[in-house]
C-alpha positions as CSV (number, residue, x, y, z in Angstrom):
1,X,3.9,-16.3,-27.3
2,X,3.3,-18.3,-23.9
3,X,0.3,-16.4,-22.2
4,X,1.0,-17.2,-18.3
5,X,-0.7,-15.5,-15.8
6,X,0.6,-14.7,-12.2
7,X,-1.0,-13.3,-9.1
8,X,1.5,-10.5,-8.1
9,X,2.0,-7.8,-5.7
10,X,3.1,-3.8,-5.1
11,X,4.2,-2.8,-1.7
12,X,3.9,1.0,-1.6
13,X,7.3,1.9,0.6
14,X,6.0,5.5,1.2
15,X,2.9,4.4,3.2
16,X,4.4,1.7,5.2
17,X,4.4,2.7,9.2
18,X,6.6,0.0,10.2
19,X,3.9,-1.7,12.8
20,X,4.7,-5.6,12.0
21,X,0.8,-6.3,11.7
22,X,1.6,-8.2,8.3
23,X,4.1,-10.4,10.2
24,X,1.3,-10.9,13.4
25,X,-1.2,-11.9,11.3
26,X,0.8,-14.4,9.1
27,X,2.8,-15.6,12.3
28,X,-0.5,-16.6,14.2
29,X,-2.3,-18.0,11.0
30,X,0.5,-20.3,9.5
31,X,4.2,-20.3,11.4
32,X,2.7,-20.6,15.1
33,X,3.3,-23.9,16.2
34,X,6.4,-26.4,16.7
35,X,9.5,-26.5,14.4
36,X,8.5,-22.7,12.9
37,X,9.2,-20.3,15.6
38,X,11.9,-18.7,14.3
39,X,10.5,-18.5,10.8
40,X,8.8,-15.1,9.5
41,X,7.1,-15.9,5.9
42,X,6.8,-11.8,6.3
43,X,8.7,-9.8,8.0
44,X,9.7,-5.9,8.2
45,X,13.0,-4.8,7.8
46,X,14.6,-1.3,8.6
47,X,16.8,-0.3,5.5
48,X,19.0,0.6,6.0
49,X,20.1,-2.5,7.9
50,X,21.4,-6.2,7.7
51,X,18.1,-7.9,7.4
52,X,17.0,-11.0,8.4
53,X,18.6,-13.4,8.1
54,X,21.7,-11.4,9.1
55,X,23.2,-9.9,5.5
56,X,20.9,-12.3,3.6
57,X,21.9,-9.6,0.7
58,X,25.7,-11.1,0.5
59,X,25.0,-13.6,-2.2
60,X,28.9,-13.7,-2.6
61,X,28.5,-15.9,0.7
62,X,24.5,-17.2,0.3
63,X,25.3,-18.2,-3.2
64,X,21.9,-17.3,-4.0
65,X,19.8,-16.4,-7.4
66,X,21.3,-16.8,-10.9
67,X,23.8,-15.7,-12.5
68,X,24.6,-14.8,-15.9
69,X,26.3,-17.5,-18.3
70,X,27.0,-16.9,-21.6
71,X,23.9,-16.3,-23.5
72,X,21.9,-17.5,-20.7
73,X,21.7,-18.4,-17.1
74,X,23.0,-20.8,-14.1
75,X,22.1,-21.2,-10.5
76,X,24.7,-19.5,-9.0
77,X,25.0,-22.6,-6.1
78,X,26.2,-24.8,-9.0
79,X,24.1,-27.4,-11.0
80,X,23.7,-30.9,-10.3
81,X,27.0,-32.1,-9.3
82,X,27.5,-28.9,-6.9
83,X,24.0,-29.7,-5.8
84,X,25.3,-33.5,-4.8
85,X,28.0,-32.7,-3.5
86,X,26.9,-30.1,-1.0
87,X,23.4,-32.6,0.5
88,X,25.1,-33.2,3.4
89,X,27.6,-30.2,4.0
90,X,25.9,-26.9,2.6
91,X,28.5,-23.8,3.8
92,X,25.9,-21.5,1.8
93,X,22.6,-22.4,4.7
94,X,22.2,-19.5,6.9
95,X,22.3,-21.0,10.4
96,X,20.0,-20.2,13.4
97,X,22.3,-17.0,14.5
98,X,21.8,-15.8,11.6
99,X,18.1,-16.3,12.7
100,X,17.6,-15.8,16.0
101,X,17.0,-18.5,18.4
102,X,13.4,-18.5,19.1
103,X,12.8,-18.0,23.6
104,X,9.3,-17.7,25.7
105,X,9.8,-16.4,29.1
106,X,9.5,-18.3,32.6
107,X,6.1,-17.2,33.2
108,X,5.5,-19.9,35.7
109,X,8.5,-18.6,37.7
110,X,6.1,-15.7,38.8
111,X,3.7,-18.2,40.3
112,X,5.8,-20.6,41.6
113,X,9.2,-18.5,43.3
114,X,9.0,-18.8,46.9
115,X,8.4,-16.0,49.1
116,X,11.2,-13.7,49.3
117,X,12.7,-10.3,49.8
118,X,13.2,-9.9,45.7
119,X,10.3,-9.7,42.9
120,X,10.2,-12.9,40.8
121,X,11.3,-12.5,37.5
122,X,10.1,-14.3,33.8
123,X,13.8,-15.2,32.1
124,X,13.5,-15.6,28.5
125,X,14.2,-19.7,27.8
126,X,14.7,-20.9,24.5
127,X,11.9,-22.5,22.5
128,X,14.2,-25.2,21.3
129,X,15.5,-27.2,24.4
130,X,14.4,-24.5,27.5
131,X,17.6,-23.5,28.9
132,X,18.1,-19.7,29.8
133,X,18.7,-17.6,26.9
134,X,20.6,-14.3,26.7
135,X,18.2,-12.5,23.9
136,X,20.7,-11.1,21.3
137,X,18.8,-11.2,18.2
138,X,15.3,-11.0,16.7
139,X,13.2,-10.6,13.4
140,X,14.1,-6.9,13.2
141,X,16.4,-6.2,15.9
142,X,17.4,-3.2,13.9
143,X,13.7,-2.0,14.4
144,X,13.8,1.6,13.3
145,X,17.8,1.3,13.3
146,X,18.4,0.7,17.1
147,X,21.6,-0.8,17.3
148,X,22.9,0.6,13.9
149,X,26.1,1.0,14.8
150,X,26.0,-2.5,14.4
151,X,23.1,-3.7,11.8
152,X,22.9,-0.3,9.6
153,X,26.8,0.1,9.0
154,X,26.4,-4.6,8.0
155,X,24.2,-3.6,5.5
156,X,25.7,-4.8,2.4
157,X,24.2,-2.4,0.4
158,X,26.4,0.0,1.6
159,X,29.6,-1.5,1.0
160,X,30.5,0.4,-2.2
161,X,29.6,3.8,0.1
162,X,32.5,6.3,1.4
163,X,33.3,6.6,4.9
164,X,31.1,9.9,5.0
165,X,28.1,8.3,3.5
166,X,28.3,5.4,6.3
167,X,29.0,7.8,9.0
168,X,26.2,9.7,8.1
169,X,24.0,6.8,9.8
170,X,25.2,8.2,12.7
171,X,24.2,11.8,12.2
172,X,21.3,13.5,13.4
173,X,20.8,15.6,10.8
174,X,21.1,13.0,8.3
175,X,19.4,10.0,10.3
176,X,16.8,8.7,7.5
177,X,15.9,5.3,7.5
178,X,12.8,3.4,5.4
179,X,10.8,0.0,6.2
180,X,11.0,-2.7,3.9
181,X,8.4,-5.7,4.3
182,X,9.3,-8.5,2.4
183,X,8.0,-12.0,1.6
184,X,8.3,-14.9,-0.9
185,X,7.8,-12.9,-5.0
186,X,6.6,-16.0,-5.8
187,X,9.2,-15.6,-8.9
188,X,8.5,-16.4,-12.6
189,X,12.1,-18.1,-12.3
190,X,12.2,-19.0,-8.9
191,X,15.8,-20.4,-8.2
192,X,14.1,-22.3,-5.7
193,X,12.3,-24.5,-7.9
194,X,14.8,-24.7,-10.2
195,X,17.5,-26.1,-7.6
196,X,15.2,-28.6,-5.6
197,X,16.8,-32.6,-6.0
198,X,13.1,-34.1,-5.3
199,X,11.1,-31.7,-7.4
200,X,9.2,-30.5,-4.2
201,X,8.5,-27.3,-5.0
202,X,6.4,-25.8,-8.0
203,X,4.8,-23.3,-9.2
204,X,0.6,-23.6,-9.5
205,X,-0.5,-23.4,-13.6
206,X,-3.2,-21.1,-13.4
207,X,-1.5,-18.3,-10.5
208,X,1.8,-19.1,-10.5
209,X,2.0,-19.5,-6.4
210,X,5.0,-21.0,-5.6
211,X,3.8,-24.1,-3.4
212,X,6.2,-26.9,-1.9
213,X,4.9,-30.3,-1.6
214,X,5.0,-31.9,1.6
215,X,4.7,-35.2,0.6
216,X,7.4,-35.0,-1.7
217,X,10.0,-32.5,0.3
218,X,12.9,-34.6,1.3
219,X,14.3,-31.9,3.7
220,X,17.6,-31.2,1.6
221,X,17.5,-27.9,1.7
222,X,18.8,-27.0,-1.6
223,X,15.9,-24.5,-2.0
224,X,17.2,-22.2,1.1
225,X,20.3,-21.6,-0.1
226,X,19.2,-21.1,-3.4
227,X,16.8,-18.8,-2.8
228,X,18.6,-15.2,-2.7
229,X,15.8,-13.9,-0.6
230,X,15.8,-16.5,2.2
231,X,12.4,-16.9,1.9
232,X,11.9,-20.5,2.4
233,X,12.7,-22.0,6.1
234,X,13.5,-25.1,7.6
235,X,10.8,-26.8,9.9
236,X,13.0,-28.5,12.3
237,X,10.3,-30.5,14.0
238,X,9.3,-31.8,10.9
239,X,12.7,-32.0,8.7
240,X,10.7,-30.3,5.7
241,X,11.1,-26.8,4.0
242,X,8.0,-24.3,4.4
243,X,7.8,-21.1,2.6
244,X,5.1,-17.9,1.9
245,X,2.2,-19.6,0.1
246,X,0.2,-16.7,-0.8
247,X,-2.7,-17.8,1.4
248,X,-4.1,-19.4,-1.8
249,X,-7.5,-21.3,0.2
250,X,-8.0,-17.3,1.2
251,X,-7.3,-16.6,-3.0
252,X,-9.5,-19.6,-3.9
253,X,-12.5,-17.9,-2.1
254,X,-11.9,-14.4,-3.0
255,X,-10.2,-12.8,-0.4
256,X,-6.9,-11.1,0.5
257,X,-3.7,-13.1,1.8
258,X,-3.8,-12.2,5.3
259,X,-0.9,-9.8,5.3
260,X,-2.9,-7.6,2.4
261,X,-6.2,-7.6,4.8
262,X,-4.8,-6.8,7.8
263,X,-2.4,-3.9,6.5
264,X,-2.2,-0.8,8.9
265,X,-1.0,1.8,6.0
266,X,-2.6,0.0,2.9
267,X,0.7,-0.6,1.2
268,X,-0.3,-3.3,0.1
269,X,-1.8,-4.2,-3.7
270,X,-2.7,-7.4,-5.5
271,X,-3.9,-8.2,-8.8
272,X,-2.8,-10.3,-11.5
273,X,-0.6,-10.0,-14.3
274,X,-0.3,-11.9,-17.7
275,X,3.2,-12.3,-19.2
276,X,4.7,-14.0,-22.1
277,X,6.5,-17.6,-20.6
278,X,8.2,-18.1,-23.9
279,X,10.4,-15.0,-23.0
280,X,11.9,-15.8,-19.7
281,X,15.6,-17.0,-20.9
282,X,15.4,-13.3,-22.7
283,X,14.5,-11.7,-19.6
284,X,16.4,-13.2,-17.0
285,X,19.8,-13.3,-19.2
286,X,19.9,-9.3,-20.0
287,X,22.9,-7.4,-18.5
288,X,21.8,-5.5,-14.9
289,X,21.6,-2.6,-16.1
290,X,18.3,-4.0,-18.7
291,X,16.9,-6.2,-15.8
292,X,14.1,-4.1,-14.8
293,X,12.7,-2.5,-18.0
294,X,13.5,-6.3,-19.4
295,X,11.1,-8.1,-17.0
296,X,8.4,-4.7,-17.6
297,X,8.6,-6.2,-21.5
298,X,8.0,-9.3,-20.4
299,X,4.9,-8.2,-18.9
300,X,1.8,-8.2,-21.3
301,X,-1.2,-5.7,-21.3
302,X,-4.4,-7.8,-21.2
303,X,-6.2,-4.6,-23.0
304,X,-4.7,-5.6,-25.9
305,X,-6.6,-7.7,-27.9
306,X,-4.0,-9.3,-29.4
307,X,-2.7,-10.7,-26.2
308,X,-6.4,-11.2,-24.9
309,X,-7.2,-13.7,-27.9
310,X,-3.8,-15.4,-27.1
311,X,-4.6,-16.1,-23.5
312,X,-8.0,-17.2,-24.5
313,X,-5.8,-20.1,-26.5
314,X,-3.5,-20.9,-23.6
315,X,-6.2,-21.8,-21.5
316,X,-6.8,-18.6,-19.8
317,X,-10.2,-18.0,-18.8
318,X,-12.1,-14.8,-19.5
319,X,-13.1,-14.0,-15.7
320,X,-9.2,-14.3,-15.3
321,X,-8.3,-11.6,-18.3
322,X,-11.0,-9.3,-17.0
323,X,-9.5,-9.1,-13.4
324,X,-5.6,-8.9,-15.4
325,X,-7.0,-5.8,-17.1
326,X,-8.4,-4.2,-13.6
327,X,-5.0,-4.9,-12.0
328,X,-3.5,-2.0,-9.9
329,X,-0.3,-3.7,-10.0
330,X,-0.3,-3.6,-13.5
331,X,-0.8,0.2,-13.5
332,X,1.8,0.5,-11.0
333,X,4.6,-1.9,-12.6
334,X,3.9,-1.2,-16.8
335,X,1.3,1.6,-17.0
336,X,3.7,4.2,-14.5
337,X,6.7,2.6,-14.3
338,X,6.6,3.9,-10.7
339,X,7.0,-0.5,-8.6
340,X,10.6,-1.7,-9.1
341,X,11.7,-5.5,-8.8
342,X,14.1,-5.7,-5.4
343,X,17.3,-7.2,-6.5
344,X,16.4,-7.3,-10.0
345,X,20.3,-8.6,-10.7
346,X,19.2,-12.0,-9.0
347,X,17.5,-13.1,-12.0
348,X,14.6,-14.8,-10.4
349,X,12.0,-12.1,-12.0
350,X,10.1,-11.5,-9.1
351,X,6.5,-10.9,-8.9
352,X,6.5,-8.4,-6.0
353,X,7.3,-5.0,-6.7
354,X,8.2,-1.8,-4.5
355,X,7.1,1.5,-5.1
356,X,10.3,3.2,-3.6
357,X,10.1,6.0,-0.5
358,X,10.6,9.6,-0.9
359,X,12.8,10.3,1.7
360,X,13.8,13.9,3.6
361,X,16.2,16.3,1.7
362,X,19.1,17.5,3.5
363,X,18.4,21.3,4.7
364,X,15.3,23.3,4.6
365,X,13.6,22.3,1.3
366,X,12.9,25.7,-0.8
367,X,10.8,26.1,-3.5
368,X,12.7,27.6,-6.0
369,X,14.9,24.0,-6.0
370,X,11.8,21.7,-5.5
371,X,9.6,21.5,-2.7
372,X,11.4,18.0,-2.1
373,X,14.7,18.8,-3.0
374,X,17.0,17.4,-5.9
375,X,17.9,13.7,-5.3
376,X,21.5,14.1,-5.3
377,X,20.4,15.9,-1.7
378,X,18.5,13.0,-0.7
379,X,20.0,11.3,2.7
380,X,20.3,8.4,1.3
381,X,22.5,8.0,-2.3
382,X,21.1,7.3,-5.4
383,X,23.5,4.1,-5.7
384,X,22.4,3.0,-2.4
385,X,18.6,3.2,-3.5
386,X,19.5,1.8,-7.2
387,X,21.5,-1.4,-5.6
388,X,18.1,-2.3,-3.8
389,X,15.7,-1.3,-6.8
390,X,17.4,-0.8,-10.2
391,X,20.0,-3.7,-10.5
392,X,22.5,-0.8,-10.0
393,X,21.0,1.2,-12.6
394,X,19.9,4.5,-11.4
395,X,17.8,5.4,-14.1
396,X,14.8,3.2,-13.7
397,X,14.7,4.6,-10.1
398,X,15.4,7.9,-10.7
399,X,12.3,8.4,-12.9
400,X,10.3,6.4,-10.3
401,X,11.1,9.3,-8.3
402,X,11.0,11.9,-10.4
403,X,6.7,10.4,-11.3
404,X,6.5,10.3,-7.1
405,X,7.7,13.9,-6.7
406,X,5.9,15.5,-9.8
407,X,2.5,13.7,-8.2
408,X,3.1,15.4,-4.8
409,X,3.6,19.1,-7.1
410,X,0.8,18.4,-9.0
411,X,-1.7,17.9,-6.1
412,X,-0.6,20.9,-4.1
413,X,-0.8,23.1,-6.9
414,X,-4.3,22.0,-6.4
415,X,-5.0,21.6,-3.2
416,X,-2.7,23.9,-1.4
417,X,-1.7,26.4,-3.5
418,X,2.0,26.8,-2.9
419,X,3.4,25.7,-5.5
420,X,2.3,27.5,-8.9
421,X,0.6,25.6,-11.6
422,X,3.0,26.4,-14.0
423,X,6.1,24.6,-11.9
424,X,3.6,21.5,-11.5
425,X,3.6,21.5,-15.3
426,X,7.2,21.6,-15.4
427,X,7.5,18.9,-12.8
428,X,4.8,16.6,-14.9
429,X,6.4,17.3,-18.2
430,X,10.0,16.4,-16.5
431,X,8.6,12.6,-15.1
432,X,6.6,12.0,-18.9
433,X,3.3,12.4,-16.9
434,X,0.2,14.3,-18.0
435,X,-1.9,15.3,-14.9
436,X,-4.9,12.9,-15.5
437,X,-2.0,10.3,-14.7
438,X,-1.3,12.3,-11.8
439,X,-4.2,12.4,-10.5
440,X,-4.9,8.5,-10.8
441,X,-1.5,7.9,-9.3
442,X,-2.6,9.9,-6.4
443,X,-6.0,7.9,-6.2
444,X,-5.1,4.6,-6.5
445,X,-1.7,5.2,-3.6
446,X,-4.0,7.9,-1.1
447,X,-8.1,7.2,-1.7
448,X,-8.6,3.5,-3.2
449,X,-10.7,1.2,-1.1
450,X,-9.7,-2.6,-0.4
451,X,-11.7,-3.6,-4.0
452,X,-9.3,-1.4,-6.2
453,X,-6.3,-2.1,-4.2
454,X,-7.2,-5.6,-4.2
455,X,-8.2,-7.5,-7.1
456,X,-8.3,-11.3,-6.7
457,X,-8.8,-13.1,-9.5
458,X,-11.1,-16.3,-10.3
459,X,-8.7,-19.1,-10.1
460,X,-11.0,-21.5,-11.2
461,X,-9.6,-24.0,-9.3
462,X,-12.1,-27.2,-10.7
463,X,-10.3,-26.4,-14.1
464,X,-6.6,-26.3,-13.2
465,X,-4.0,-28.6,-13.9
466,X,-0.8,-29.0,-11.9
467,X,2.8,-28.2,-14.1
468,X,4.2,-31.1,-15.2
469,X,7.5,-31.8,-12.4
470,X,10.3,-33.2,-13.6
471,X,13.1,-34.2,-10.9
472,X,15.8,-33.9,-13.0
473,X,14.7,-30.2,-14.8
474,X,14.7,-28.5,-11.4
475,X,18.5,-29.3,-10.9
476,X,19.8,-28.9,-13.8
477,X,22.6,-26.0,-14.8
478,X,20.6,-24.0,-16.6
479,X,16.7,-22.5,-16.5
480,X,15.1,-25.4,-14.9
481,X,12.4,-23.8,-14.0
482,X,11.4,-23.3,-17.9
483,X,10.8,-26.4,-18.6
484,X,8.4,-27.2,-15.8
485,X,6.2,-24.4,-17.0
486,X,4.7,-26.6,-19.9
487,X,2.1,-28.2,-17.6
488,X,-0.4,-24.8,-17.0
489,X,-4.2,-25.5,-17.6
């Protein structure tokens, strides 16, 4: 056993409002300047929808992630000759369309028009060389699916749907959509480590914040592509990549990442969570449909004392255990089993997980079927909800929302009254919940305040030690990142 920690994350689907405050307040404290403009390190996406970048789901055309290989796994971009070959001709980049091209607006215009019989207008311009732009795209042009005739029906989650289940986009009675804020998972076996020719990027010993070096970053771009998220960008002012870093001087003093403080629906939850390095090839190289309760065993509870004593010998200190065992996102992920990986089938074991939305039934929910329905009548399909959560496996989501649904029973057999005690029973025995569970589920997602949601850990920074970076490991065919790990404390 390999005692690691890393700092992860829960987004709670069912609170999130959709407002973009988490991309405002990470756009004006670390992308707003030259070079970034176009480049969101969070962003909200309506699901379902293409995304940004445009179908940056398609790994069969981002060639992104891993991908299984015998007993183990391989980048799915190639290994070091794909990765030469491709420096200077990379089909798999996303290119600005699938961005947007950043514009401002000819505010001057306003000033300066002479005097005429028309009112002065502000043309957007583009950011990049100030010619006139016709806006076509943005960071969620598919806010709360406008356009879906377009964005919804590219989604490629929904390629494996009938022709009913995509023309129910379209229909009012079935129009159900969900936000989906994403940023960097700061992976246990980020591909994007693993595939960067200078050994730029790395992940921090004692948090596991995946960081890029600036100094080192030769602008090759290997770690975009090879990224299946698309969550690191190009800075074209500066030629180097630039990615989500966790807003680790905020961690190193104690406070939320900006995105966690500033969050409208307090979705958002942070602790940290111990795991066992030594069993990453294991986790990563299971079939899809053992990917999510694989990477749940490869989590380790920190109230054992077992595992405590262990991370005492790796170098882990004891404030750092203590906050692991006060972690909400290790009630969520292990304790529950309610937050899901996204895209689990990647293979890059992320450490953000989603809690996923209960959405509307179709028809006028009765209670002798379930206050919220069954979920074969939900508006969106199982499948659809497993490819984004479950690796394609329904079950792990299915009992997520079978916990979410029993909660809601439980508490208005309480609180309301209109459902009977005995069918919350039923509903708590059917999810393998007792109703103390319940009701702490129900705390920590409705009544928590910022210090339970939030639990930053002492990093300890005066103690830490770089890992270890070796060029050639982070290029290499198979789990590169692995043997970077070595260097922790």
């Amino acid at each position: 056993m390999n005692v690691r920690a890393q700092v992860s994350m829960v987004f709670h689907l069912d609170k999130c409002i959709g407002c973009h405050t988490c991309s405002v307040a990470c756009k004006n404290q670390w992308t707003d300047r030259k070079g970034v403009e176009y480049a969101w390190w969070n962003n909200v996406e309506t699901k379902p929808g293409a995304g940004y970048p445009v179908r940056w789901e398609d790994q069969a055309e981002r060639r992104g992630g891993w991908v299984k290989d015998g007993e183990g796994v391989k980048l799915r971009q190639g290994g070091r000759a794909a990765t030469l070959g491709r420096l200077f001709h990379n089909p798999a980049l996303p290119v600005l369309d699938d961005y947007y091209e950043p514009w401002t607006y000819e505010y001057e215009h306003l000033f300066t028009a002479p005097a005429g019989t028309d009112q002065p207008t502000a043309r957007p311009v583009s950011l990049l060389d100030g010619r006139p732009l016709d806006v076509r795209a943005g960071p969620n042009w598919d806010d709360a699916l406008g356009g879906s005739e377009v964005y919804a029906r590219g989604d490629p989650g929904l390629e494996g749907a009938t022709e009913s289940e995509r023309a129910a986009l379209l229909e009012v009675k079935r129009l159900t959509y969900f936000f989906l804020p994403r940023m960097c998972n700061h992976c246990l076996n980020a591909a994007c480590v693993a595939a960067c020719p200078s050994g730029a990027i790395y992940k921090r010993g004692e948090d596991g914040v995946v960081l890029v070096s600036q100094d080192r970053c030769k602008g090759w771009r290997m770690c975009i592509s090879a990224c299946p998220y698309k969550k690191v960008y190009a800075n074209w002012e500066t030629g180097k990549s630039e990615k989500c870093i966790l807003c680790y001087p905020r961690l190193e003093n104690g406070e939320a990442p900006a995105c966690f403080h500033t969050c409208v629906g307090r979705i958002r939850y942070l602790g940290v969570l111990l795991y066992d390095a030594d069993r990453i090839p294991w986790a990563a190289s299971r079939p899809d449909d053992e990917l999510v309760d694989a990477q749940r065993a490869l989590l380790l509870d920190p109230r054992d004392p077992a595992v405590a004593k262990q991370a005492r010998a790796d170098g882990i200190p004891e404030q750092m255990i203590d906050a692991a065992r006060r972690s909400p996102v290790l009630r969520f992920v292990k304790d529950w089993g309610l937050a899901l990986p996204l895209h689990a089938e990647y293979r890059t074991l992320p450490a953000l997980f989603y809690v996923p939305p209960l959405l509307p039934v179709l028809g006028e929910p009765a209670l002798e079927r379930g206050l919220f329905g069954e979920l074969g009548q939900a508006r969106l399909s199982m499948r659809y909800l497993a490819g984004l959560f479950g690796a394609g496996n329904e079950a792990p989501v299915r009992a997520a929302y079978l916990k979410l649904s029993a909660v809601r029973l439980h508490r208005r057999a309480s609180q309301v009254g209109d459902v009977t005690a005995a069918d919350a029973a039923a509903a708590l025995a059917r999810a393998g919940l007792t109703a103390p569970q319940a009701d702490a589920i129900h705390r920590l997602t409705a009544l928590a305040d910022m210090s339970e949601r939030i639990v930053v850990p002492p990093l300890a920074r005066e103690g830490a030690t770089e890992p270890v970076l070796e060029p050639q490991a982070h290029h290499a065919d198979g789990l590169g990142l692995l043997r970077v790990l070595g260097g922790g404390r």
